[in-house]
GUMARSE-379903 format. One record per residue (C-alpha): residue in one letter; x, y, z. Coordinates in pm, whole numbers, always signed. Layout:
BEGIN
   resn       c1       c2       c3
      A        X        Y        Z
...
***
This chain:
BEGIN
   resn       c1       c2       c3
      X     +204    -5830    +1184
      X     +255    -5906    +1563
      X      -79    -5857    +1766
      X     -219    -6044    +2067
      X     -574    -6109    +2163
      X     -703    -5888    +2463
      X     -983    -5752    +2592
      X    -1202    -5816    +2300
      X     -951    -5658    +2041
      X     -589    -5734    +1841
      X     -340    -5536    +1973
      X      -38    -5438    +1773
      X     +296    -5438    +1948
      X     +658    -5429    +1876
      X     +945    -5553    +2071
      X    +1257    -5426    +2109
      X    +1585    -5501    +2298
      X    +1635    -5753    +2633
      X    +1637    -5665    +3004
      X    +1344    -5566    +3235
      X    +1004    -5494    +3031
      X     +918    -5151    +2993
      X     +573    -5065    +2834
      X     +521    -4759    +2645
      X     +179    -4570    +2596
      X     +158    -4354    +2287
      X     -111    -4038    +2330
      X     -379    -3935    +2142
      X     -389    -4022    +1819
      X      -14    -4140    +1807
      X      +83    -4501    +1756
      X     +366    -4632    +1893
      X     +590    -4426    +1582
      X     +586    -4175    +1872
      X     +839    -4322    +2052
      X    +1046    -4422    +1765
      X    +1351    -4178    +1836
      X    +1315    -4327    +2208
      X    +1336    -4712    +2147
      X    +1683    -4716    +1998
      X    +1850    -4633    +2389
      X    +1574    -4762    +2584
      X    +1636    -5142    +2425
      X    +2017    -5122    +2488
      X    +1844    -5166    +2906
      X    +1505    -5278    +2900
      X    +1288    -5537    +2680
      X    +1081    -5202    +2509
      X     +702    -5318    +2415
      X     +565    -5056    +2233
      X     +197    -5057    +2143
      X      -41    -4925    +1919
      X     -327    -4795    +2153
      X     -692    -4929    +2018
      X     -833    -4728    +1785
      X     -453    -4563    +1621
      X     -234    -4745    +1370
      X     -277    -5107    +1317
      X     -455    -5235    +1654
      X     -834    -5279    +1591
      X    -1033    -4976    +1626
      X    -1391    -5072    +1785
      X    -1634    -4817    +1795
      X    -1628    -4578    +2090
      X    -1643    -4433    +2338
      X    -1281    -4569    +2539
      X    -1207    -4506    +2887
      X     -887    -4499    +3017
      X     -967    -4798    +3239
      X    -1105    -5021    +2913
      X     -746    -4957    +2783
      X     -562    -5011    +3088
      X     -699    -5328    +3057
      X     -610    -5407    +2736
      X     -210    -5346    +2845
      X     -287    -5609    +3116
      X     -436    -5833    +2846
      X      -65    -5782    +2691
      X     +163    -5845    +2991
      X      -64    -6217    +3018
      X      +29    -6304    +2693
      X     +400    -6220    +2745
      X     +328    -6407    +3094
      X     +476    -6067    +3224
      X     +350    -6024    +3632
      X     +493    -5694    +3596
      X     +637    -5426    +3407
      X     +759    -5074    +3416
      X     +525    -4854    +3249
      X     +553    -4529    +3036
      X     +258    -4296    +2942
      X     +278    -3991    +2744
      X       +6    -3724    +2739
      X     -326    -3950    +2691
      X     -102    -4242    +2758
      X      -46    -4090    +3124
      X     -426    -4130    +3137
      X     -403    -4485    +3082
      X      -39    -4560    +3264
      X     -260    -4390    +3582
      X     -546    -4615    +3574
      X     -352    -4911    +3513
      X     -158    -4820    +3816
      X     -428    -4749    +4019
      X     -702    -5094    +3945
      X     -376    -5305    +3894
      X     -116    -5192    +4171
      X      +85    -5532    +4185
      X     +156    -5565    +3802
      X     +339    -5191    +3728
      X     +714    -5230    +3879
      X     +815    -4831    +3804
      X     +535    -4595    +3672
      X     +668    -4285    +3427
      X     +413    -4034    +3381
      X     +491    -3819    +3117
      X     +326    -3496    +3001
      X      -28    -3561    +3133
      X     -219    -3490    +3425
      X     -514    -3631    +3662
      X     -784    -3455    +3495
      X    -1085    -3293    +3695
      X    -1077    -2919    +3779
      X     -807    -2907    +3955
      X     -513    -2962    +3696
      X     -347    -2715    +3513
      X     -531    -2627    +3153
      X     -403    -2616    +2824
      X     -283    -2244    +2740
      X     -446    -2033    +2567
      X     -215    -2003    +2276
      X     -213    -2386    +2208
      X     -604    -2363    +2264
      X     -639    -2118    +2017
      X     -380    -2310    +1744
      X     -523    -2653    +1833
      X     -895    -2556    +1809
      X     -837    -2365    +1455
      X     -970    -2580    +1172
      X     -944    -2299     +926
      X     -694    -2412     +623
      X     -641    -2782     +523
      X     -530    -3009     +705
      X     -125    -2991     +628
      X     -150    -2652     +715
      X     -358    -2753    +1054
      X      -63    -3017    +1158
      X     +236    -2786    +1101
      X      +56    -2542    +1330
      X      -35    -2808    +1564
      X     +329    -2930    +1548
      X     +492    -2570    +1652
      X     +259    -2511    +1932
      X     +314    -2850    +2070
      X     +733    -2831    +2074
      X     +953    -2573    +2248
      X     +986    -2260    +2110
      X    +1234    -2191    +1777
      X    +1223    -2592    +1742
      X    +1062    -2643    +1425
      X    +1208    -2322    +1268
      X    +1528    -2483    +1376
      X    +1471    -2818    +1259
      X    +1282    -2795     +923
      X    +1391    -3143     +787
      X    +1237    -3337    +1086
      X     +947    -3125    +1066
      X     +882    -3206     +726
      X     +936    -3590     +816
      X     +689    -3522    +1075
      X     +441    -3432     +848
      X     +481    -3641     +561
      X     +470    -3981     +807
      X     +160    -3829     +928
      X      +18    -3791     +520
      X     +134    -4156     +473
      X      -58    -4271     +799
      X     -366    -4074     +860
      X     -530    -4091    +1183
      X     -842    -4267    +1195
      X    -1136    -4051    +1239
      X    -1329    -4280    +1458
      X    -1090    -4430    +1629
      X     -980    -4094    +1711
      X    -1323    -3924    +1806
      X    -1354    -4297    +2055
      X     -992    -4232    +2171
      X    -1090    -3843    +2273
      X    -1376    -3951    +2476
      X    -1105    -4071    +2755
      X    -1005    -3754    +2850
      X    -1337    -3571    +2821
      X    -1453    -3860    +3032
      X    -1229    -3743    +3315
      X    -1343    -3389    +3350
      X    -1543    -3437    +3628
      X    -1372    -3419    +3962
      X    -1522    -3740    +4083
      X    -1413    -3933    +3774
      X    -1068    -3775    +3737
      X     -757    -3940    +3934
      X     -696    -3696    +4134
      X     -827    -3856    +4474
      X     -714    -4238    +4359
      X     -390    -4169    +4313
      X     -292    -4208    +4695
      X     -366    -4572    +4588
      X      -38    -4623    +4321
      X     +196    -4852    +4502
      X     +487    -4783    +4240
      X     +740    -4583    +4264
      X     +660    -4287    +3969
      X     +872    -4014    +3780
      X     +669    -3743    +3644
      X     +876    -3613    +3360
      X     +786    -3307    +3168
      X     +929    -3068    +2901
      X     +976    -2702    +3003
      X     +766    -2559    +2754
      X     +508    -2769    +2759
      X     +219    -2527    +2645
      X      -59    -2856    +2616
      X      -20    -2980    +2882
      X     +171    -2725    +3110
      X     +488    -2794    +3395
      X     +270    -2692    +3640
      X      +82    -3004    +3655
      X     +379    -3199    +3733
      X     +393    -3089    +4096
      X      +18    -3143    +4143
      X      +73    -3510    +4056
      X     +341    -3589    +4238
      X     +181    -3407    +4525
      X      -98    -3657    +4467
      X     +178    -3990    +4470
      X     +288    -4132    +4769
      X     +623    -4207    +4593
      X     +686    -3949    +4334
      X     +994    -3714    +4218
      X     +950    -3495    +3901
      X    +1191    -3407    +3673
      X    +1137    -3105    +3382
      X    +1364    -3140    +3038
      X    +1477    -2781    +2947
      X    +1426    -2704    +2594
      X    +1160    -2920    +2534
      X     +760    -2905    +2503
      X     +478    -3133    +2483
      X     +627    -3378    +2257
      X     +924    -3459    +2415
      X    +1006    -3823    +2284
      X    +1053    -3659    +1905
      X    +1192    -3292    +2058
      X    +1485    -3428    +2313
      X    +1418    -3798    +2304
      X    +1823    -3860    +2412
      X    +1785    -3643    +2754
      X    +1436    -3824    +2785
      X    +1609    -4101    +2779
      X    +1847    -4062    +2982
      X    +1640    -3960    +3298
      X    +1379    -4233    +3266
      X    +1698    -4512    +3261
      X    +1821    -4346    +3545
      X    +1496    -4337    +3754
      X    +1388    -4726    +3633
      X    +1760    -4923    +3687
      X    +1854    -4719    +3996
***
């Protein structure tokens, strides 16, 4: 099993592919599984890392509670041992969290920043909607009923009507690896611990030196479109780019056309 020492814990990576290094940031709960339909076309450019985040698949889980920053600097701890000075970076949802605080206490080691699905907490960001409030807060039925919901609110509309058979893979890779409560509940605590205005990125991110693509799906009812023009607002070097017919989970929804813009923006 391929970890490294850093920051007090084992991290659990996976390489794939040659070329520049490109580091990807799973979200909340996800390991890096999440960006297993991605990996494929991303190694035919780049040297892909992909990590499991502390406290999700097989990286050690210490108690919490995590803070963006703690696990910003446990993807620094990585490029060290990799003797890396600098890498593109890719975070997704609670992985943006991290990918923005990396970016912003460690300017010189991110070469392009992707920040995907996420936003810069505080008040000021766009909210989850209602609908995926109301479907992602529900903890009535068990908890195979709770992830199919939580699976349809999070993709495009007519996506998992129209693709049953992924759906159900979905779901039964999720039965085979359960999330880890703790790690979890310690893994949660980063966004809750940005909800304060002073706290939240919002005002630090005039300090990112890279160049950054905010990349969202259209549909994104989690976290919604809207923020992606707040952030780049935000960026001194920004450009945002929305994927029609895709939601919150992207990298499993339209993982090609994902693809395909975040090669564009890192090799032009």
């Amino acid at each position: 099993m391929p970890t490294i020492a850093t920051n007090g814990i084992n991290l659990y990576y996976e390489l794939h592919g040659r070329g520049p290094a490109l580091v990807l940031i799973p979200g909340l709960g996800y390991n890096g599984w999440m960006y297993s339909h991605m990996i494929p076309g991303l190694a035919e450019h780049f040297q892909v890392i992909s990590i499991d985040n502390r406290g999700s698949g097989l990286s050690d889980k210490p108690a919490g509670p995590y803070t963006a920053q703690m696990l910003a600097a446990d993807v620094i701890g990585l490029l060290d041992a990799f003797d890396l000075p600098k890498a593109h970076i890719v975070g997704h949802s609670m992985g943006g969290f991290i990918a923005q605080a990396l970016a912003i206490d460690y300017p010189d080691r991110v070469d392009r920043l992707v920040l995907s699905a996420t936003n810069f907490g505080g008040p000021h960001h766009v909210p989850i909607t209602p609908p995926a409030m109301a479907v992602l807060t529900d903890v009535s039925g068990n908890p195979i009923e709770r992830l199919r919901r939580g699976i349809v609110i999070s993709t495009a509309p007519g996506f998992a009507e129209n693709n049953p058979e992924f759906i159900e893979s979905w779901v039964q890779y999720r039965v085979a690896h359960p999330i880890d409560p703790a790690g979890y509940q310690a893994q949660l605590a980063i966004g809750l611990g940005l909800l304060s205005e002073a706290a939240s990125f919002e005002h630090k991110l005039g300090r990112v030196t890279a160049p950054t693509l905010v990349l969202f799906g259209e549909h994104d009812a989690v976290v919604p479109p809207g923020n992606a023009e707040l952030l780049a607002a935000k960026l001194p070097n920004a450009r945002v780019e929305i994927l029609p017919n895709a939601g919150h989970v992207f990298p499993f929804e339209t993982p090609e056309a994902a693809n395909q813009a975040i090669t564009r923006f890192l090799l032009e």
